[in-house]
N, C-alpha and C positions, 0 to 999 in steps of 0.2 A: 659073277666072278667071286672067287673065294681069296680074302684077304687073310698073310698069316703074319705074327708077329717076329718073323725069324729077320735075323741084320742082313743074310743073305740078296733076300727077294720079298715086293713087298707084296704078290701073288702066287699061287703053285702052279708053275707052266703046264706042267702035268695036269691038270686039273680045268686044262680047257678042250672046247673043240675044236675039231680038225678047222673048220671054218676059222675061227678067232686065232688058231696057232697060224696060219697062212695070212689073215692081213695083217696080225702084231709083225711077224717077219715080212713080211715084202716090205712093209710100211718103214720097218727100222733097218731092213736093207739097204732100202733106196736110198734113205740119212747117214748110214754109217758112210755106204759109197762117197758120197756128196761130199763129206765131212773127213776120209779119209780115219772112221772106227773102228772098221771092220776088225782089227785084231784086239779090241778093248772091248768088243761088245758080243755078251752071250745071251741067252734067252735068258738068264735068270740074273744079269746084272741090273742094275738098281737105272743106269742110262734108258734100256730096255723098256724096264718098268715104268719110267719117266714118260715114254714116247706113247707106250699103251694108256697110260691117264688122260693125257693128252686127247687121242681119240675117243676115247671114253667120255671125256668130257664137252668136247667141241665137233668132234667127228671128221676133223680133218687136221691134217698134220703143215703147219706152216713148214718151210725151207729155210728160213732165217735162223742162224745158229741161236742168235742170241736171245731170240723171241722163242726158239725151244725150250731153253734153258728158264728164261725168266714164265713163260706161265705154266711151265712144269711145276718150277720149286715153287710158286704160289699156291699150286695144287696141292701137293706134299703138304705145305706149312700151312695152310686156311685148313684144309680139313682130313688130313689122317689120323689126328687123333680122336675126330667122329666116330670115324671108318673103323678104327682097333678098337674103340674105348678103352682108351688106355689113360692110367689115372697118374695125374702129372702136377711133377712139384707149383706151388702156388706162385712163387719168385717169376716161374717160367711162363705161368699162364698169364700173370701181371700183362710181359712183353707183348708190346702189338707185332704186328706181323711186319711193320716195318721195323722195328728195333729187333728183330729174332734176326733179319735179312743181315741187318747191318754188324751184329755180332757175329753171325757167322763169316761175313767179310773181312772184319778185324781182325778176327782167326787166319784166316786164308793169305790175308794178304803177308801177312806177319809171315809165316810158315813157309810162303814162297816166296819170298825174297831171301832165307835164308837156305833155300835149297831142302828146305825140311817135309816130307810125304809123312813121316811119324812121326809121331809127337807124345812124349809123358804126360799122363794125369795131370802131374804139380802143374804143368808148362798151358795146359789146358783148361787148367781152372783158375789160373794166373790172369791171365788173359779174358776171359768172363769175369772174376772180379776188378780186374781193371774197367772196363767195360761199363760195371751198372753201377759201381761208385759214383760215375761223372752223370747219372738219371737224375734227373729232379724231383724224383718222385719214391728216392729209395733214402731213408731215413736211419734204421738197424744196420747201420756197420761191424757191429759185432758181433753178429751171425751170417755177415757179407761171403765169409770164407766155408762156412758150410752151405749158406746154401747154392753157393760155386759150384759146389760137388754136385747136390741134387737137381743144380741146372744142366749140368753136363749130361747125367743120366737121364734126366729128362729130354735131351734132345737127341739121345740112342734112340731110346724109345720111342719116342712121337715121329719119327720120318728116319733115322738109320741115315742121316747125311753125316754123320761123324759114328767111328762102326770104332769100337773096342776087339783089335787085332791076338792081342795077347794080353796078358795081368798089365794093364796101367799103361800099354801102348796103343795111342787112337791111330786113327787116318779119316781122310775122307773117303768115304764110301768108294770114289769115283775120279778120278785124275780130273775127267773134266769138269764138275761140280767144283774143285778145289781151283782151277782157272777162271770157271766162273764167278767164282766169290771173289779172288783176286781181282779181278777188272772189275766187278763194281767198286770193290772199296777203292780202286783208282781212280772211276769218275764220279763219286759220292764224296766231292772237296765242297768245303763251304762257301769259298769265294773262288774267282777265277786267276786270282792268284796261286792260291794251292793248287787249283787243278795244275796251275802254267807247271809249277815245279815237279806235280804228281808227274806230268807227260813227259819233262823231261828226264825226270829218272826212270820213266819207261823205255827211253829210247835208246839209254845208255844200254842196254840187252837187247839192241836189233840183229847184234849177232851170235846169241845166244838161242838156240833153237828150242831149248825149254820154254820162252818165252812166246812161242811164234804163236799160238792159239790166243795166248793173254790179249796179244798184240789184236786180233782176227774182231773178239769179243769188244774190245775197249772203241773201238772204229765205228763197232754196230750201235754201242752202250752212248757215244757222244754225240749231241746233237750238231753240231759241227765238228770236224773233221781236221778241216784246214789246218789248222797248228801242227797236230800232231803227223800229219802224211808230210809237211814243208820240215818238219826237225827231223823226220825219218832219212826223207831226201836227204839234207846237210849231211848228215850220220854215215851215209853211204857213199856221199862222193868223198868225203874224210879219209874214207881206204886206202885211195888211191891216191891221194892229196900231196903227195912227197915222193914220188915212184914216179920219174918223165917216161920211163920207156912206159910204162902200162899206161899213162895217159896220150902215150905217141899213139898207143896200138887203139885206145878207146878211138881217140881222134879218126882216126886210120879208117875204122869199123863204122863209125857213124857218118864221112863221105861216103864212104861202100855202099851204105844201107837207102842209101837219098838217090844214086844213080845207077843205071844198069843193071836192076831188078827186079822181077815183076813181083815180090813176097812185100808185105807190111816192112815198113823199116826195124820198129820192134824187134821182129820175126828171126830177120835176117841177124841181126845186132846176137840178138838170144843164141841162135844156130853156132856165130860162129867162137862165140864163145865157149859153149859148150863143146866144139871141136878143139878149141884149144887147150881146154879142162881134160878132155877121152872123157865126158860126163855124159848122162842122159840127155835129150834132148824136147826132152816133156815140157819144156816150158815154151821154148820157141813154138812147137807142134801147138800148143795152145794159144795162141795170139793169132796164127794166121790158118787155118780149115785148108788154104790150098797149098802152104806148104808141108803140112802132114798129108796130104795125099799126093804129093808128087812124090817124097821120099819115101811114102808105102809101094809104089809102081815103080819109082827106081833108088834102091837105097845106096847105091854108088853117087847120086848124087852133087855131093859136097867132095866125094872123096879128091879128086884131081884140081883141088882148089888151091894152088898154088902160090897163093899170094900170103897164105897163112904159115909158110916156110919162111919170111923173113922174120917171123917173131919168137927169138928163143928164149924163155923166164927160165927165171932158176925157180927151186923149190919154193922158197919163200915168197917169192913172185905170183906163183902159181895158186898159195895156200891166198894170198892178199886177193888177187881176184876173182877166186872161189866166193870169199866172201863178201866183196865186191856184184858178184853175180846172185847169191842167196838173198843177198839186203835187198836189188833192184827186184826180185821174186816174191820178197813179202810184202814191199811197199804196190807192186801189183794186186796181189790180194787183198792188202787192207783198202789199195785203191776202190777195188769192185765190191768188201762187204758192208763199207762206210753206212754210214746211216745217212749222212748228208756231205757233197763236197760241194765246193761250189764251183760254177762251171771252167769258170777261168785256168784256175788251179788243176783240175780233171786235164785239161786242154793240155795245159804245160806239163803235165808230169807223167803222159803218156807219150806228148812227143819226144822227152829225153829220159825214156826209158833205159835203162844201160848209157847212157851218154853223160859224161865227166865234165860239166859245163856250169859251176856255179850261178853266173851272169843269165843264166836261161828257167831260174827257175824265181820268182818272188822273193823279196827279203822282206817282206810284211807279214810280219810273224804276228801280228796283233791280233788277229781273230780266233777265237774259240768258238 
């Protein structure tokens, strides 16, 4: 396979066979599906090229978001600049492959928290000399600021995870490179005190859907779980926490869900929400296999379900348990892509999925 040095692409897709063009694509098919890429990912994007090293190197392609990510970019950062011979500032080749990781999280993390995808030079090598001033091993403060500069370009060059857009405006390559660097620098805290506060200011953007990948990665990235899926929880029944009619209707929905139906309680809880939103209904359909095939063979269904006529919200009602329904949706998923929950917790936070019940869920917020 022929490597070029363009920011584009770090191979010419053109330049393979028909064989290699069908398993790069199926392979990063099946991932985009998985992963919900498919409109961020082309044959010549850098995630792409990510997924083919990947095989390239180990010959098979994990399913774990976060384990794609992390032995991709070790890929990239151990050895592309073997692969280009490409000749790179001294400052930069100092950096071990853990402090290149960690500086490129400081970038990351910085830049999405404040909503930022592009970023100025100055603001870019700001941030790198903050960065290797605080090394132990970096003495020349007085050329700290130039060689800022030819660390930046240095890390164009060596792997194209930071791409020069225009004169003096970077980005990451990659939206999802730029999530992933952010969730490491969120669980790369030194004591577990920082982390506590890192997580918590995580959670403050549970209903912020820029954040919802960060959220996906951070889950995979922490060796326990717990903390952060119990302050998710809290976060969510928050929504609702001041609104009786929407916790009369919660209440309402989760007896419904316990008697006189043969679906998952979940299921039923998700379904009838979603009819009270006029929403999709992709999430309920995803908890229980038979109630997506009874509503494929009859989609009239739900329709004469009559007991959802005594609850009228107004708009604002409406928008509260939208996202009310969105929060209990990603603490689902972070539920399933966790690296570790522990059982207990799993237990309880699946039986009051959509259900507004503080007292039903753990106040032992101690564990990380």
């Amino acid at each position: 396979m022929r490597f070029t040095k363009s920011t584009e692409s770090y191979y010419d897709y053109k330049d393979l066979d028909e064989d290699e063009k069908i398993t790069i694509l199926f392979k990063s098919a099946c991932f985009c599906q998985e992963y919900e890429l498919g409109k961020e990912t082309t044959p010549n994007s850098q995630l792409l090229t990510l997924l083919q090293l990947i095989v390239e190197t180990t010959d098979e392609l994990t399913w774990n978001r976060w384990q794609i990510y992390k032995q991709g970019l070790e890929i990239l950062l151990k050895e592309w600049d073997s692969l280009c011979n490409i000749e790179l500032n001294q400052e930069y080749k100092k950096l071990s492959l853990q402090r290149k990781k960690d500086l490129l999280s400081q970038i990351a993390l910085k830049t999405f928290e404040r909503n930022e995808y592009f970023f100025k030079q100055q603001q870019l090598e700001q941030y790198i000399c903050d960065y290797i001033r605080n090394l132990p091993d970096i003495t020349d403060l007085e050329t700290l600021q130039r060689n800022s500069s030819a660390i930046l370009k240095s890390i164009q060059a060596q792997h194209g995870l930071l791409v020069e857009l225009a004169k003096g405006v970077y980005s990451f390559c990659d939206l999802r490179f730029h999530e992933y660097f952010a969730a490491r620098e969120i669980i790369n805290s030194p004591d577990p005190q920082t982390l506590e506060k890192a997580l918590q200011n995580l959670v403050s953007h549970v209903h912020d859907t820029r954040w919802r990948e960060v959220f996906l990665l951070v889950v995979g990235l922490l060796q326990n779980s717990d903390y952060l899926l119990t302050l998710i929880k809290h976060q969510t029944n928050a929504v609702v926490a001041r609104d009786e009619e929407l916790q009369a209707f919660l209440a309402w929905n989760n007896k419904k869900s316990r008697t006189g139906t043969c679906y998952k309680p979940a299921a039923f809880r998700a379904m009838t929400v979603a009819l009270v939103l006029d929403i999709d209904a992709d999430f309920a359909l995803n908890l229980d296999d038979r109630l997506a095939y009874d509503l494929g063979s009859s989609p009239a269904l739900f329709y004469n379900y009559t007991d959802l006529q005594n609850y009228q919200f107004s708009k604002q009602q409406k928008q509260a348990l939208k996202r009310y329904y969105d929060a209990n949706k990603l603490l689902w998923n972070c539920l399933h892509q966790a690296h570790y929950v522990s059982r207990t917790l799993r237990e309880e936070l699946e039986k009051t999925l959509l259900v507004h019940a503080t007292d039903e869920i753990s106040e032992d917020l101690s564990t990380v």
